[in-house]
PDB file of N, H, CA, C and O in Angstrom:
ATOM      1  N   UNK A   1    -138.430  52.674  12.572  1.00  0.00           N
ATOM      2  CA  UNK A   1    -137.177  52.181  13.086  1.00  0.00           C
ATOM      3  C   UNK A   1    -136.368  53.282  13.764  1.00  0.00           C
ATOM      4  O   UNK A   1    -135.284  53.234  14.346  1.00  0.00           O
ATOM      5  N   UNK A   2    -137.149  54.214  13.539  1.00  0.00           N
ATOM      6  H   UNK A   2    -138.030  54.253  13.067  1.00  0.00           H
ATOM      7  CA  UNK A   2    -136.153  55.334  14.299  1.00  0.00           C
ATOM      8  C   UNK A   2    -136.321  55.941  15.577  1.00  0.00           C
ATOM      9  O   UNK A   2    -135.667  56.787  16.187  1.00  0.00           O
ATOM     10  N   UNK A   3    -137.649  55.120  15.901  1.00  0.00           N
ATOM     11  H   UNK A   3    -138.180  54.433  15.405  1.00  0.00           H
ATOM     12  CA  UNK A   3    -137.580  54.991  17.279  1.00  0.00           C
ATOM     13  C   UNK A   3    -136.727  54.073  18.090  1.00  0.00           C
ATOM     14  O   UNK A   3    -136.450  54.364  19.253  1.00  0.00           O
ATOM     15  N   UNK A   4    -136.299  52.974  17.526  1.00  0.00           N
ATOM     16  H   UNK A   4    -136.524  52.738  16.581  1.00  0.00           H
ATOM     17  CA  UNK A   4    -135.740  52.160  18.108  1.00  0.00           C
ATOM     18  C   UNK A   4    -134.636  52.529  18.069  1.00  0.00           C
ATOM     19  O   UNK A   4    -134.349  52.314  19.247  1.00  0.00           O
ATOM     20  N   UNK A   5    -133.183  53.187  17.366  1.00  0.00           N
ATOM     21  H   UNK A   5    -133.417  53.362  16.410  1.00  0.00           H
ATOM     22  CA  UNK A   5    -132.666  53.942  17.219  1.00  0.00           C
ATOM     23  C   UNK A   5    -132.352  54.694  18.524  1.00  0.00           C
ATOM     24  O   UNK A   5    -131.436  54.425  19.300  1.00  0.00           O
ATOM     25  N   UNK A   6    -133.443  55.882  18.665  1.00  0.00           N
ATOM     26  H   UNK A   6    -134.188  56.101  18.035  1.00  0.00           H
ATOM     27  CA  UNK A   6    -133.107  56.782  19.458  1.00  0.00           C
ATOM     28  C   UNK A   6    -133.379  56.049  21.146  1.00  0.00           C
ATOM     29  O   UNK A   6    -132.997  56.503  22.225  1.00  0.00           O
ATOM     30  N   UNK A   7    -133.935  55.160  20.950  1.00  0.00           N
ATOM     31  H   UNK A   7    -134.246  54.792  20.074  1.00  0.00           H
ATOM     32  CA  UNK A   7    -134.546  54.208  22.184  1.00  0.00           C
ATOM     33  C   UNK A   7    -133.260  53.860  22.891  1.00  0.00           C
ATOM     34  O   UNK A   7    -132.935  54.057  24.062  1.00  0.00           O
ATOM     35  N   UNK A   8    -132.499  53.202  21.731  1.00  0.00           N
ATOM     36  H   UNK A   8    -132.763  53.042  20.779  1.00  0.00           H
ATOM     37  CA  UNK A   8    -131.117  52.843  21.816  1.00  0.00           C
ATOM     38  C   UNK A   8    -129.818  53.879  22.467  1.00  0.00           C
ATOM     39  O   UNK A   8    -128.941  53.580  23.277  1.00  0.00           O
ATOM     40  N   UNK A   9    -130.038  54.955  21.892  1.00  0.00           N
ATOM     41  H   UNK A   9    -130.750  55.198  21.234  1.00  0.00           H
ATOM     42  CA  UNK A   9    -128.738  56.144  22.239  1.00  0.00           C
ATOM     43  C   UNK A   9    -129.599  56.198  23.435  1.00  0.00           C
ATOM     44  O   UNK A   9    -129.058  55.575  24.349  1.00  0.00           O
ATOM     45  N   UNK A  10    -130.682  56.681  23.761  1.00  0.00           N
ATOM     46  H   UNK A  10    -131.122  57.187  23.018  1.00  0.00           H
ATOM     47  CA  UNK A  10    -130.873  57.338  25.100  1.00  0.00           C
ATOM     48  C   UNK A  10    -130.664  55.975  26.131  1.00  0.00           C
ATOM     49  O   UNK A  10    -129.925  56.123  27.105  1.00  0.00           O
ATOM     50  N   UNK A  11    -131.227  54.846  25.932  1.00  0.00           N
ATOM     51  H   UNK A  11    -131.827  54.727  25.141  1.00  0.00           H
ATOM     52  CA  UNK A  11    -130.584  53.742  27.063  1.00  0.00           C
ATOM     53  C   UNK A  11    -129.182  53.612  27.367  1.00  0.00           C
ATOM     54  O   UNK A  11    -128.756  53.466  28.513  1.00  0.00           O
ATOM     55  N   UNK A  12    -128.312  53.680  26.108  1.00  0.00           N
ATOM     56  H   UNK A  12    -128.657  53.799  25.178  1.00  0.00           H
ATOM     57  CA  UNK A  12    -127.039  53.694  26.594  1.00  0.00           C
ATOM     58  C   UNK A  12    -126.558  54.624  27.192  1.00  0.00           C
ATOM     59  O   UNK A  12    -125.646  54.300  27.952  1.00  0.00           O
ATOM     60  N   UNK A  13    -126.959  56.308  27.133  1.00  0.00           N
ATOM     61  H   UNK A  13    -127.700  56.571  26.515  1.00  0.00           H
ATOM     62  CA  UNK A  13    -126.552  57.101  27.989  1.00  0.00           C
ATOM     63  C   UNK A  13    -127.267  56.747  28.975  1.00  0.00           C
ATOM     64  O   UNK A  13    -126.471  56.077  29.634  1.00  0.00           O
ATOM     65  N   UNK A  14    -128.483  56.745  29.664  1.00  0.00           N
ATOM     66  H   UNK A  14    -129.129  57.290  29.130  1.00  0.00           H
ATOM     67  CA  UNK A  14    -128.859  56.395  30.760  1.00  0.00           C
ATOM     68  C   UNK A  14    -128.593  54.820  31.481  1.00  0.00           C
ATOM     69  O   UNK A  14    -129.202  54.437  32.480  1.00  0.00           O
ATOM     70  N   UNK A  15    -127.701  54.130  30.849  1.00  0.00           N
ATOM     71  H   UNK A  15    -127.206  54.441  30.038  1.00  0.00           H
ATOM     72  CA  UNK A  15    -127.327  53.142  31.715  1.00  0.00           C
ATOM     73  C   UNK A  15    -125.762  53.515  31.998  1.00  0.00           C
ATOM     74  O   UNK A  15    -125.036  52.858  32.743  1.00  0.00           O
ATOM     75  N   UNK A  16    -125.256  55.006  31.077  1.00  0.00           N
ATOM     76  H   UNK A  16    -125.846  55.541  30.472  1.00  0.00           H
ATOM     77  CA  UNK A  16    -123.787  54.703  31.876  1.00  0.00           C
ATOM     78  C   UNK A  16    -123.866  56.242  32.841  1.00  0.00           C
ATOM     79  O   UNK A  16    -122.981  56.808  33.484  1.00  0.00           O
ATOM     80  N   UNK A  17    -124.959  56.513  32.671  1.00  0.00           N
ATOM     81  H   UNK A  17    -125.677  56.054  32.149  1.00  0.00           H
ATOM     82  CA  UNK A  17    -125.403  57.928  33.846  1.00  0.00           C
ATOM     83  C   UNK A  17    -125.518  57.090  35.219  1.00  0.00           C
ATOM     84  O   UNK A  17    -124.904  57.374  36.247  1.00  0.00           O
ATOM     85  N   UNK A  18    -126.461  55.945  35.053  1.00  0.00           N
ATOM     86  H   UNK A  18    -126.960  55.715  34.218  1.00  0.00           H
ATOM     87  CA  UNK A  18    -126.258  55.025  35.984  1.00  0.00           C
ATOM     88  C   UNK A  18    -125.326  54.665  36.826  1.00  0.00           C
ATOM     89  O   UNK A  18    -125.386  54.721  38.054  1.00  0.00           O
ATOM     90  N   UNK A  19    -124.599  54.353  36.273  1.00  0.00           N
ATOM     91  H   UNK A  19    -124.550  54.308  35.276  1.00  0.00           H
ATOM     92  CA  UNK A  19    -123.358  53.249  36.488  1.00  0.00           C
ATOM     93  C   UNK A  19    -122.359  53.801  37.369  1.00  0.00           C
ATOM     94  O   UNK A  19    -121.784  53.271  38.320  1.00  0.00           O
ATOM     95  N   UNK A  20    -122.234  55.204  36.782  1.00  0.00           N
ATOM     96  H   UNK A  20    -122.701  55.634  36.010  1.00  0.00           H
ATOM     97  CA  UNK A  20    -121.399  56.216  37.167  1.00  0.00           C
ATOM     98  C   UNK A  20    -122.145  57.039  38.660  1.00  0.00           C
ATOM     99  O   UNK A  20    -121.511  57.721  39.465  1.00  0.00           O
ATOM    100  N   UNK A  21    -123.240  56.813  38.701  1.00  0.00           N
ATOM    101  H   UNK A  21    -123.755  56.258  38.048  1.00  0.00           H
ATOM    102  CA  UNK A  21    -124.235  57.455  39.829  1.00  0.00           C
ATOM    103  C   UNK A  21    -124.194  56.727  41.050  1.00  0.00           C
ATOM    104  O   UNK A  21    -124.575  57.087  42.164  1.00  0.00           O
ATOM    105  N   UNK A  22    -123.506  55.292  40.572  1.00  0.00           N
ATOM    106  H   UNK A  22    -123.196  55.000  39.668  1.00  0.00           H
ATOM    107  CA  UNK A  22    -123.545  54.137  41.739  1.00  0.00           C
ATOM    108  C   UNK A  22    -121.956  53.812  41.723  1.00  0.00           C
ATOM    109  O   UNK A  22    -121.713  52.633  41.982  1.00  0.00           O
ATOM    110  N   UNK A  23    -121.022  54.491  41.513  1.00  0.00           N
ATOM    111  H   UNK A  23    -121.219  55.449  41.303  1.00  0.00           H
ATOM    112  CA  UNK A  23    -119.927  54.509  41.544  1.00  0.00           C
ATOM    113  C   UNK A  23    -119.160  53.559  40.589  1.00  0.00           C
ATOM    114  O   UNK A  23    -118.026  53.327  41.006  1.00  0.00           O
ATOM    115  N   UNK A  24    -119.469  52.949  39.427  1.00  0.00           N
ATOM    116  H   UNK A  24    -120.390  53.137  39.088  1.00  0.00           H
ATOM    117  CA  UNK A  24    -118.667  51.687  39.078  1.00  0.00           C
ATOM    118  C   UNK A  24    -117.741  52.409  38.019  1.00  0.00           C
ATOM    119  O   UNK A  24    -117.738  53.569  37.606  1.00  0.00           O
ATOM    120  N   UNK A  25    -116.814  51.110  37.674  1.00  0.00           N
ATOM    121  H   UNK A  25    -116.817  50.168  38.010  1.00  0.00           H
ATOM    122  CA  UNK A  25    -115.720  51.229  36.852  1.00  0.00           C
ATOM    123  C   UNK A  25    -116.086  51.251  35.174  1.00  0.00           C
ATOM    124  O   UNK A  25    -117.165  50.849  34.740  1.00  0.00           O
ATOM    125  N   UNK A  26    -115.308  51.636  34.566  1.00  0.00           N
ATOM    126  H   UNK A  26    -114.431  51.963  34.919  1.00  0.00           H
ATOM    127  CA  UNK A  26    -115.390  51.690  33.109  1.00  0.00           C
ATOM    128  C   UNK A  26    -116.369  49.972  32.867  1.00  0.00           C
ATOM    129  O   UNK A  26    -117.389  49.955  32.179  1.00  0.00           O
ATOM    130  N   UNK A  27    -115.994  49.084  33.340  1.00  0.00           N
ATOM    131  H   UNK A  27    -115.165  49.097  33.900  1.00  0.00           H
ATOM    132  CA  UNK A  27    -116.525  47.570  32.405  1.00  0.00           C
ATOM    133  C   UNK A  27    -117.897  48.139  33.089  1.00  0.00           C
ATOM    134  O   UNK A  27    -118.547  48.633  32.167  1.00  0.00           O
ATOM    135  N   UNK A  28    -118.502  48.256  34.134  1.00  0.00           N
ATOM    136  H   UNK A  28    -117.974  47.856  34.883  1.00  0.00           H
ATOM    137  CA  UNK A  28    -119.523  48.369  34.827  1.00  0.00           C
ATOM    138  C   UNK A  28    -120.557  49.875  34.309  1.00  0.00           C
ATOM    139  O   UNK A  28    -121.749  50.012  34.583  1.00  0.00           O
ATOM    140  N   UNK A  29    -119.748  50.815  33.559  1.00  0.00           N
ATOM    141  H   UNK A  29    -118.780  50.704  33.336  1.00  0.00           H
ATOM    142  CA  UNK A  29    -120.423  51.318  32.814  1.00  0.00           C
ATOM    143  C   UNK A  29    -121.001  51.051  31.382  1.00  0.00           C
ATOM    144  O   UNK A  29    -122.113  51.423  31.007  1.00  0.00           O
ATOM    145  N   UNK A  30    -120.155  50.404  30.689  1.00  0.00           N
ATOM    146  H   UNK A  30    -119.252  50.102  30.994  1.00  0.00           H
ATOM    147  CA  UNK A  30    -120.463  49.490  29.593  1.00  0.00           C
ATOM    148  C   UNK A  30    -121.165  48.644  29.899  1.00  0.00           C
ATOM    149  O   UNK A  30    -122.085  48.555  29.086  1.00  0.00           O
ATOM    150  N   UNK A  31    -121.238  47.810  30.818  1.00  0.00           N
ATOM    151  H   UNK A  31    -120.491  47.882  31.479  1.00  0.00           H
ATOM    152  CA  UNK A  31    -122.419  47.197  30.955  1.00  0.00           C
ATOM    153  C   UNK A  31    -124.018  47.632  31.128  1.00  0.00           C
ATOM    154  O   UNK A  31    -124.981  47.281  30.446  1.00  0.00           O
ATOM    155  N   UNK A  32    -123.968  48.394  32.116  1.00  0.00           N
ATOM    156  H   UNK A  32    -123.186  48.679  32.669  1.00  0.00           H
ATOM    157  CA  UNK A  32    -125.305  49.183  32.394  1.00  0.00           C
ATOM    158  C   UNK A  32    -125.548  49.939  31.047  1.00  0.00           C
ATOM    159  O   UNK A  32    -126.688  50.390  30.935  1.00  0.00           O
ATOM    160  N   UNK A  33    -124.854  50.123  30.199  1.00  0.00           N
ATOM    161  H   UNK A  33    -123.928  49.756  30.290  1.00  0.00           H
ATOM    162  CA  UNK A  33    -124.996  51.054  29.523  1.00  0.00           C
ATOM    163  C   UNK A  33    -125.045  50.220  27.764  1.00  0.00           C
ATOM    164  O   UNK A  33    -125.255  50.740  26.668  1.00  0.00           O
ATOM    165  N   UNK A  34    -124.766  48.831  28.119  1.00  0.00           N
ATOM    166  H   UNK A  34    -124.596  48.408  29.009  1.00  0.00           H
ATOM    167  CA  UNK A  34    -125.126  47.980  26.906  1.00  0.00           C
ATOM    168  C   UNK A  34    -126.646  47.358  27.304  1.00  0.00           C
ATOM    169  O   UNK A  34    -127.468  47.261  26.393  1.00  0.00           O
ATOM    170  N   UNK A  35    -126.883  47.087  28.190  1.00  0.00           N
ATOM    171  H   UNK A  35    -126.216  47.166  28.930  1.00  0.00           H
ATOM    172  CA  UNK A  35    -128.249  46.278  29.241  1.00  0.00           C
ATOM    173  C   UNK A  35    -128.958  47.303  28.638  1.00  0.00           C
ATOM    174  O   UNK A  35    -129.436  47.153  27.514  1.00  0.00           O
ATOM    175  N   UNK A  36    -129.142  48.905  29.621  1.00  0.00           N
ATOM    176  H   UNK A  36    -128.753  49.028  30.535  1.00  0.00           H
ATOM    177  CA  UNK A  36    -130.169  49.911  28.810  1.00  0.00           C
ATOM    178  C   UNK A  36    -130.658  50.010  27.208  1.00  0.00           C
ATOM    179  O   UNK A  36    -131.774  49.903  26.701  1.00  0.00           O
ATOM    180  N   UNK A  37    -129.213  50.283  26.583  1.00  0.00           N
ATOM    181  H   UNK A  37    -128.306  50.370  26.995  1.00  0.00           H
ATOM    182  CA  UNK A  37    -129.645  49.937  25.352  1.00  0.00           C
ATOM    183  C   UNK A  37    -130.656  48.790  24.792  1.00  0.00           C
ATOM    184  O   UNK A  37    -131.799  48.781  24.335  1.00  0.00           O
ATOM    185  N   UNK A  38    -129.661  47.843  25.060  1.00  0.00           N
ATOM    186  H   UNK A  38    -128.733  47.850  25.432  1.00  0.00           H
ATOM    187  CA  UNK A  38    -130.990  47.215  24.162  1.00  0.00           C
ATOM    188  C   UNK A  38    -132.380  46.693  24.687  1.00  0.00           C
ATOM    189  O   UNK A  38    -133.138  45.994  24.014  1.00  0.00           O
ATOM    190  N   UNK A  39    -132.669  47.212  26.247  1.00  0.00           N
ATOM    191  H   UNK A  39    -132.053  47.780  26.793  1.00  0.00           H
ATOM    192  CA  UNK A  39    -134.015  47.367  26.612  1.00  0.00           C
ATOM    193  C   UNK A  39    -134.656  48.630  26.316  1.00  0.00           C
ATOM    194  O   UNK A  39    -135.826  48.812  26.654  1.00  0.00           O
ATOM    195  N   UNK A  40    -134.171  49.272  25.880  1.00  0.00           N
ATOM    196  H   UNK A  40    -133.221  49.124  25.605  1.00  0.00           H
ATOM    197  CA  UNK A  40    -134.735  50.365  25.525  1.00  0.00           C
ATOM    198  C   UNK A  40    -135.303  50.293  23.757  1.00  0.00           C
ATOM    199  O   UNK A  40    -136.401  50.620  23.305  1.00  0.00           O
ATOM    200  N   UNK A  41    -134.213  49.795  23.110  1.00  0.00           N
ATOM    201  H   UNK A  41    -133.321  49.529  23.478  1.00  0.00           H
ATOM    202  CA  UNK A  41    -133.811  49.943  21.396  1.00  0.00           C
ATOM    203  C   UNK A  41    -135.449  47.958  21.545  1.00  0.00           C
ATOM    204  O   UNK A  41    -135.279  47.305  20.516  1.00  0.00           O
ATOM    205  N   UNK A  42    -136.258  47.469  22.197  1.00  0.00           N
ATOM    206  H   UNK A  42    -136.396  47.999  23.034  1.00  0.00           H
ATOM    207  CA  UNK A  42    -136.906  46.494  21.958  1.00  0.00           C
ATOM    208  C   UNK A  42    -137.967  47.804  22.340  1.00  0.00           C
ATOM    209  O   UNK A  42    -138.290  48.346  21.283  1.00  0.00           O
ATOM    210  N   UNK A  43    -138.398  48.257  23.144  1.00  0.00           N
ATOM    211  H   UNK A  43    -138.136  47.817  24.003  1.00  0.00           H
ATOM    212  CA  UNK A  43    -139.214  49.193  23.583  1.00  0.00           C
ATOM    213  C   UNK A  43    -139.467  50.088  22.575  1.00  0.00           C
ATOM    214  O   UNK A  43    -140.650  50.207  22.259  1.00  0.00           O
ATOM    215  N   UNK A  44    -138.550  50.831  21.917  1.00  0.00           N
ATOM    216  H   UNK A  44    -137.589  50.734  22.173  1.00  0.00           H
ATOM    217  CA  UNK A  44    -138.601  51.335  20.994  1.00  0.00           C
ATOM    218  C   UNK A  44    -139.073  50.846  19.893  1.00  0.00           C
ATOM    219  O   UNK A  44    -139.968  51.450  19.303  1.00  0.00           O
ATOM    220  N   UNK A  45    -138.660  49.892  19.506  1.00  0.00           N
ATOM    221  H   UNK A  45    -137.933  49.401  19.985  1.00  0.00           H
ATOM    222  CA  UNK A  45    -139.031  49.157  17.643  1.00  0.00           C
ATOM    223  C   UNK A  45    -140.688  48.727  18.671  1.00  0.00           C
ATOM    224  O   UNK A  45    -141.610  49.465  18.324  1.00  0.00           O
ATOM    225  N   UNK A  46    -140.967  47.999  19.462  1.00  0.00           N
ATOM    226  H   UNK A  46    -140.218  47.399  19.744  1.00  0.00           H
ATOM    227  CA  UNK A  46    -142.491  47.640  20.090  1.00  0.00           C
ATOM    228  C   UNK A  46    -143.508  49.018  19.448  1.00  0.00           C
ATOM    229  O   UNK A  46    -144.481  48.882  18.707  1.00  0.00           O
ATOM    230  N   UNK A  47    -142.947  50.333  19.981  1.00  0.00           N
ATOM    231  H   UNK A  47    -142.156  50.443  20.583  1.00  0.00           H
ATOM    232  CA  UNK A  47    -143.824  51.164  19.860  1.00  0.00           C
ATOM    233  C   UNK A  47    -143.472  51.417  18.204  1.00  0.00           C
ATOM    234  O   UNK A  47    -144.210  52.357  17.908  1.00  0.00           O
ATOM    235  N   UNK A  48    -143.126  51.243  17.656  1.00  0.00           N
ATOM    236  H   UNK A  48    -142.527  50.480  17.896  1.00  0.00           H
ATOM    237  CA  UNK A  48    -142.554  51.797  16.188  1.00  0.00           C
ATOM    238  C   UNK A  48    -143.218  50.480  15.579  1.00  0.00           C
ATOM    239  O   UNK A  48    -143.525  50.709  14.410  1.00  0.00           O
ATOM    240  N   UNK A  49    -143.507  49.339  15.918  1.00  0.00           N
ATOM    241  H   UNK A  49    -143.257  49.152  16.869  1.00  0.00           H
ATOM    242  CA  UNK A  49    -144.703  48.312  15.525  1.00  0.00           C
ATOM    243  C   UNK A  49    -145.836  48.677  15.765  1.00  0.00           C
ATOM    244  O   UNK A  49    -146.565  49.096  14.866  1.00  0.00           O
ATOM    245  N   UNK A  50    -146.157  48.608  16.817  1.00  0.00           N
ATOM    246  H   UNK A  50    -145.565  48.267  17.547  1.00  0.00           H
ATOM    247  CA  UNK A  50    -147.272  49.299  16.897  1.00  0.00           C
ATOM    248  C   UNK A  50    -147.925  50.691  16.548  1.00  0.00           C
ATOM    249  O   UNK A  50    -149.146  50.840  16.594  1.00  0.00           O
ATOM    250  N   UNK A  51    -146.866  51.925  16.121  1.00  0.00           N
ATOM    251  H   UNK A  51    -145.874  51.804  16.084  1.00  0.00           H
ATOM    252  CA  UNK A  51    -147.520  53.057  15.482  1.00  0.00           C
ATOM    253  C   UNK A  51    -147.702  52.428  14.021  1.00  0.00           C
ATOM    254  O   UNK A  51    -148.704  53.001  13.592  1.00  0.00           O
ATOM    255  N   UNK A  52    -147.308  51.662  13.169  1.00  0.00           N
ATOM    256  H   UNK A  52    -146.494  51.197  13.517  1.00  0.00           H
ATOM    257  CA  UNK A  52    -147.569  51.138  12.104  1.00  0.00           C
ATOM    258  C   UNK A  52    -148.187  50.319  11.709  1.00  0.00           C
ATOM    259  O   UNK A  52    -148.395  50.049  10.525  1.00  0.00           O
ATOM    260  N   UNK A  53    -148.710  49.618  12.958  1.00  0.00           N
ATOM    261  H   UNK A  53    -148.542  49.836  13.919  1.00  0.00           H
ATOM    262  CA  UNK A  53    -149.491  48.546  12.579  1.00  0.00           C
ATOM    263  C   UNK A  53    -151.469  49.744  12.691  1.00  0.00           C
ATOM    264  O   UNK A  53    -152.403  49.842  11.895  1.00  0.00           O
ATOM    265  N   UNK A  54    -151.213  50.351  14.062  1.00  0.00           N
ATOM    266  H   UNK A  54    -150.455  50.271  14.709  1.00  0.00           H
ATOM    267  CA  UNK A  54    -152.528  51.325  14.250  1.00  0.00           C
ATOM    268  C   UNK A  54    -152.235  52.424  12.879  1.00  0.00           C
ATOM    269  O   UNK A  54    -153.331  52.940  12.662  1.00  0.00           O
ATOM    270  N   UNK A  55    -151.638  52.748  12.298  1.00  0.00           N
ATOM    271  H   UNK A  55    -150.747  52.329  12.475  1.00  0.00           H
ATOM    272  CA  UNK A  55    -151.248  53.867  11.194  1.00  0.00           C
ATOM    273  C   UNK A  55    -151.278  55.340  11.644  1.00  0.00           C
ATOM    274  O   UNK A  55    -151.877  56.281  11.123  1.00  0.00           O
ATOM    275  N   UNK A  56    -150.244  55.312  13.077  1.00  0.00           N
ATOM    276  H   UNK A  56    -149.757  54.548  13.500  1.00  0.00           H
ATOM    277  CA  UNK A  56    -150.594  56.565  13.438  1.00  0.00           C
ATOM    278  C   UNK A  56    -148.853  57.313  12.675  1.00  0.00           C
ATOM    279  O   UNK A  56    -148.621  58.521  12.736  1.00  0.00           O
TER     280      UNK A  56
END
């Protein structure tokens, strides 16, 4: 689970690195930066299933 976790912090900084890279406002960084998260924090727990299910 602690991949999903860190899956999580790094999407939300990289969706409001984003946001801010394409000029938007505070709501428009929270957004990009809630979106990343939790595509990142499913990506994360995926591989954190799968290292446990293979037993690596």
């Amino acid at each position: 689970m602690i991949l999903a976790a860190i899956g999580a912090i790094l999407g939300a900084i990289l969706g409001w690195v984003r946001a801010t890279k394409r000029g938007g406002n505070t709501a428009d960084k929270l957004q990009y930066a809630a979106a990343h998260g939790i595509a990142f924090l499913l990506i994360g727990y995926f591989i954190a299933l799968f290292m446990a299910k293979w037993g690596i």
